[in-house]
C-alpha positions in Angstrom: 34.3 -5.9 73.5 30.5 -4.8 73.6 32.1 -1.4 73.1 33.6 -2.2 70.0 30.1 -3.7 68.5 28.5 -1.2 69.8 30.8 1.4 67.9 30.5 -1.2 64.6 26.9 -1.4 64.5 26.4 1.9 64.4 29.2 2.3 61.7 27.1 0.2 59.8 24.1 1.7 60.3 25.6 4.7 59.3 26.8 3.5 56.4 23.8 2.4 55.4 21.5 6.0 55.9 24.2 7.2 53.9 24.0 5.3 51.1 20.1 5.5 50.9 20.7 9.2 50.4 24.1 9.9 49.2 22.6 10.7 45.4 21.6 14.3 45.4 18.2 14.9 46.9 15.6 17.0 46.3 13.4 16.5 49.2 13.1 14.7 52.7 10.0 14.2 54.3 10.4 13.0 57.9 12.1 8.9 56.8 11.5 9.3 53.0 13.6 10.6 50.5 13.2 12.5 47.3 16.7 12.3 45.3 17.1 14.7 41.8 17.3 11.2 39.5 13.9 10.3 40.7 12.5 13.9 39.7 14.4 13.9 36.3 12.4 10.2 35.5 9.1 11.5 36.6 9.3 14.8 34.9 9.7 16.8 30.8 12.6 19.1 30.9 11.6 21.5 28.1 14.7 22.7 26.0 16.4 25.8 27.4 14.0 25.0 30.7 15.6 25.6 34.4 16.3 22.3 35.2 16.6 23.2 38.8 13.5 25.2 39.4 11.8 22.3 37.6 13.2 19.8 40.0 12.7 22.6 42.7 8.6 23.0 41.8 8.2 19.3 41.9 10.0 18.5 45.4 7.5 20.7 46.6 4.4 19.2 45.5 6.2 16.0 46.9 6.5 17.3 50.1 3.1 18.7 50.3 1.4 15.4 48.8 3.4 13.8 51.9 2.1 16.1 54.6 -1.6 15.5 53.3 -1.8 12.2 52.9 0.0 11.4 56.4 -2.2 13.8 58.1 -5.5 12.6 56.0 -4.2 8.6 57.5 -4.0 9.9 60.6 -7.7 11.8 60.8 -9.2 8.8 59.3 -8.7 5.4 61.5 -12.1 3.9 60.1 -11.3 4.2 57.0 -7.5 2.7 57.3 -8.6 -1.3 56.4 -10.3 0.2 53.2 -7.2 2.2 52.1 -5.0 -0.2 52.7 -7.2 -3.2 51.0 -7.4 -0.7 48.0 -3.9 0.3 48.0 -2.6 -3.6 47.7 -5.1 -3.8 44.4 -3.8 -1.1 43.5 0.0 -2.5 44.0 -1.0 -6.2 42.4 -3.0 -4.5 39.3 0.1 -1.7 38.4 2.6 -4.4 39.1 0.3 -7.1 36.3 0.5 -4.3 34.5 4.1 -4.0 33.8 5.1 -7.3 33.5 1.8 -7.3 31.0 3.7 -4.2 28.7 6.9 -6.0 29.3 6.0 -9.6 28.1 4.2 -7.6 25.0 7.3 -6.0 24.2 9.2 -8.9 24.0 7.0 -10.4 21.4 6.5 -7.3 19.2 9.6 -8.6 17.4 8.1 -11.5 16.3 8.3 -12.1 12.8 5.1 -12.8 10.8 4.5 -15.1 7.5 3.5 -13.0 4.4 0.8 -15.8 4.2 -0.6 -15.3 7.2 -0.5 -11.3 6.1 -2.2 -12.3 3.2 -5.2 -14.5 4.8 -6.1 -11.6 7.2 -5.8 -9.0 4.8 -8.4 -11.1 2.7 -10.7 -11.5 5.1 -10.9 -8.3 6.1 -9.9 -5.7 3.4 -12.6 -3.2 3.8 -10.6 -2.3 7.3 -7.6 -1.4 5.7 -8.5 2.3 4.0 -6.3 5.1 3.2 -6.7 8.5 5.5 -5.4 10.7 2.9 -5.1 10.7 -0.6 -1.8 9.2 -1.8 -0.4 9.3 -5.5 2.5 8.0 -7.8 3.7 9.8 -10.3 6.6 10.6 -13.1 7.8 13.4 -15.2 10.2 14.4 -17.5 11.3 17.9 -19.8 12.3 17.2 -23.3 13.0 20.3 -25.9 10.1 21.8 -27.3 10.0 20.3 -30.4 6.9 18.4 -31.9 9.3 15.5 -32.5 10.1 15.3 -28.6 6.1 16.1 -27.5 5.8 12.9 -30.1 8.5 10.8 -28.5 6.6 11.5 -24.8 3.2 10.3 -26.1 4.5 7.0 -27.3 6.3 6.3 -24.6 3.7 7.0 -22.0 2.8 3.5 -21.2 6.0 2.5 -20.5 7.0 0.7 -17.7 8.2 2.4 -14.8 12.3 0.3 -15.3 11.9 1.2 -19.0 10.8 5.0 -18.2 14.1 5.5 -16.4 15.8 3.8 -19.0 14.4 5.7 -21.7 15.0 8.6 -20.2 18.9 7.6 -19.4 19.6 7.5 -23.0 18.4 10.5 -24.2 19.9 12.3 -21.7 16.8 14.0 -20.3 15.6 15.5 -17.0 12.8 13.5 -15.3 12.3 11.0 -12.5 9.6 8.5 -11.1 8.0 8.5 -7.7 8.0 5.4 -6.8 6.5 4.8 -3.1 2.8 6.3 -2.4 2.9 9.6 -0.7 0.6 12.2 0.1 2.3 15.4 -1.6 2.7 16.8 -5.1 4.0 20.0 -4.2 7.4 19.4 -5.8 5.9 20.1 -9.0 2.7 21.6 -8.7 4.0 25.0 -9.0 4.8 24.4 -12.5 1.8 23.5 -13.8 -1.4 25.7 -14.0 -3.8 22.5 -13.0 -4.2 20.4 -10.1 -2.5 17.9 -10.3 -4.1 15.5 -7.7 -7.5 15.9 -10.0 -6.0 13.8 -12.9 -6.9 10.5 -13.6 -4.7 7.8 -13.5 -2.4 7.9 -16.3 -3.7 11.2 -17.2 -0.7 13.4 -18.5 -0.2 17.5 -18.3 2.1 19.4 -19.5 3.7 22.9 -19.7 5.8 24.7 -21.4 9.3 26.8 -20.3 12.3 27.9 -20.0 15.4 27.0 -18.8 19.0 28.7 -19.3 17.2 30.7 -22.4 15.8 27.2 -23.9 12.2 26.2 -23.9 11.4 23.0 -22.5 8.2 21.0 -22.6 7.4 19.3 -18.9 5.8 16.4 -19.3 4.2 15.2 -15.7 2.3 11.6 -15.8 0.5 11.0 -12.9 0.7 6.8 -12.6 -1.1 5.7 -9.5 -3.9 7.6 -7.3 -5.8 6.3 -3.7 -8.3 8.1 -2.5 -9.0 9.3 1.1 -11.7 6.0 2.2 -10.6 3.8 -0.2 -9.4 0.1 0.4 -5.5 0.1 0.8 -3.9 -2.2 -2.1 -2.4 -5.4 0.4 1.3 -3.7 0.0 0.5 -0.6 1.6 -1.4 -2.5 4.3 1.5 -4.9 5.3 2.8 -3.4 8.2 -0.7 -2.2 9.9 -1.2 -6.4 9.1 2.3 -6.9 10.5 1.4 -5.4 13.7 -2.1 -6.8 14.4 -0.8 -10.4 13.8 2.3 -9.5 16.3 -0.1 -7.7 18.7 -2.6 -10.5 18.4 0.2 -13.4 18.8 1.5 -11.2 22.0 -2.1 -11.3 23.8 -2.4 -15.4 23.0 1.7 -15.7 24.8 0.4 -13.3 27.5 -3.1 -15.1 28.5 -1.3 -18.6 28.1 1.3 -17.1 30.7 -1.1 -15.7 33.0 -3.3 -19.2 33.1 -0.1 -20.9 33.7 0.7 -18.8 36.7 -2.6 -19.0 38.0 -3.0 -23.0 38.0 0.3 -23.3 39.3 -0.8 -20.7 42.0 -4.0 -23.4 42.7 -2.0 -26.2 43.2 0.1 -24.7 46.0 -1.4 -26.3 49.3 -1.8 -22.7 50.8 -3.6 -21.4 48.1 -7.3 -21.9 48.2 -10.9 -20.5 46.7 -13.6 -21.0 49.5 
């Protein structure tokens, strides 16, 4: 009978080694193991890169970084109680860590009043500022008639619903840009000055041809920010968004880690001498 436990204890033990190390490994050092998944989450594989000889090149830094520090806890027994003591902060402060990151992830979803947006965005505007410059604009081509140049000029301070209509009906080629962005190089190249130095509302135009028919083009530029200036409160919403969700996340987090804490103190082994 003690034969057969014997012979199913180590089965079982068995079992168990294998299973610690039946994924592919990369390295073994002595009782620890290095397996190919742990290397691919530690590591950048590079497109077109040898995976292998990646995985290869990093084992052996493993094994190396073993050897040393085995043989640097073996040459320094004086030192041990320090290491260790560091080593547990170490272990307590990366574990606070995580669980920090991962309660602040949960709460970046939060969702976030547009009043609340609004109060913060009063109180501190001059924070919000634009990097680059950003613009709005329109244009449109009409023939290259005086009656047509005519028709542009009166109908330059429409709005931008009744530009699109306007243009609609007559059947001309044109378009608004709507949402700020940084770029005017989509039309640029037609006209001979820079655009980005007009002032708002200012207008230029040029002249050409298309299929053997001359064209006026008719470019309006309808909104301009400069690099340093105050963002208007819609292109700050979602840097507000953020700081109020990032703000909220640190209150949850620092009522959470209070809790824990006086719920630690009241434990009858826990004690501050």
């Amino acid at each position: 009978m003690r034969k057969y436990l014997v012979g199913f204890s180590v089965s079982v033990w068995l079992l168990g080694c294998r299973s610690a190390v039946e994924k592919p490994l990369a390295a073994r050092y002595k009782d620890k193991y290095l397996t190919r998944e742990e290397v691919l989450q530690r590591i950048v594989v590079p497109p077109g890169a040898d995976t292998m000889a990646l995985i290869r090149a990093y084992a052996m830094g493993w094994v190396r970084q073993q050897a040393l520090a085995e043989t640097a806890y073996a040459l320094l027994p004086a030192l041990r109680p320090q290491i260790e003591a560091q080593v547990q902060d170490y272990r307590n402060k990366l574990l606070i860590l995580y669980l920090s990151r991962l309660l602040l992830e949960e709460g970046s979803y939060g969702e976030v009043s547009d009043s609340a947006m609004q109060a913060l965005y009063r109180a501190q505007a001059q924070a919000f500022r634009a990097i680059e410059p950003l613009y709005r604009w329109r244009w449109v081509q009409v023939p290259a008639t005086w009656a047509a140049q005519w028709e542009v000029r009166q109908n330059l301070a429409l709005s931008d619903s009744a530009w699109m209509r306007w243009i609609e009906q007559k059947k001309y080629k044109g378009g608004i840009q709507t949402s700020w962005t940084p770029r005017l190089d989509s039309l640029q190249p037609y006209f001979p000055v820079r655009l980005s130095e007009l002032p708002v509302q200012g207008t230029a135009q040029v002249q050409r041809i298309e299929k053997d028919q001359p064209y006026w083009l008719v470019f309006q530029l309808t909104g301009k920010i400069l690099a340093g200036q105050v963002l208007p409160y819609d292109l700050a919403k979602e840097q507000l968004r953020r700081i109020l969700i990032q703000q909220a996340s640190e209150a949850r987090l620092d009522s959470f880690q209070e809790a824990v804490y006086k719920k630690a103190l009241a434990h009858p082994e826990v004690r501050i001498f």
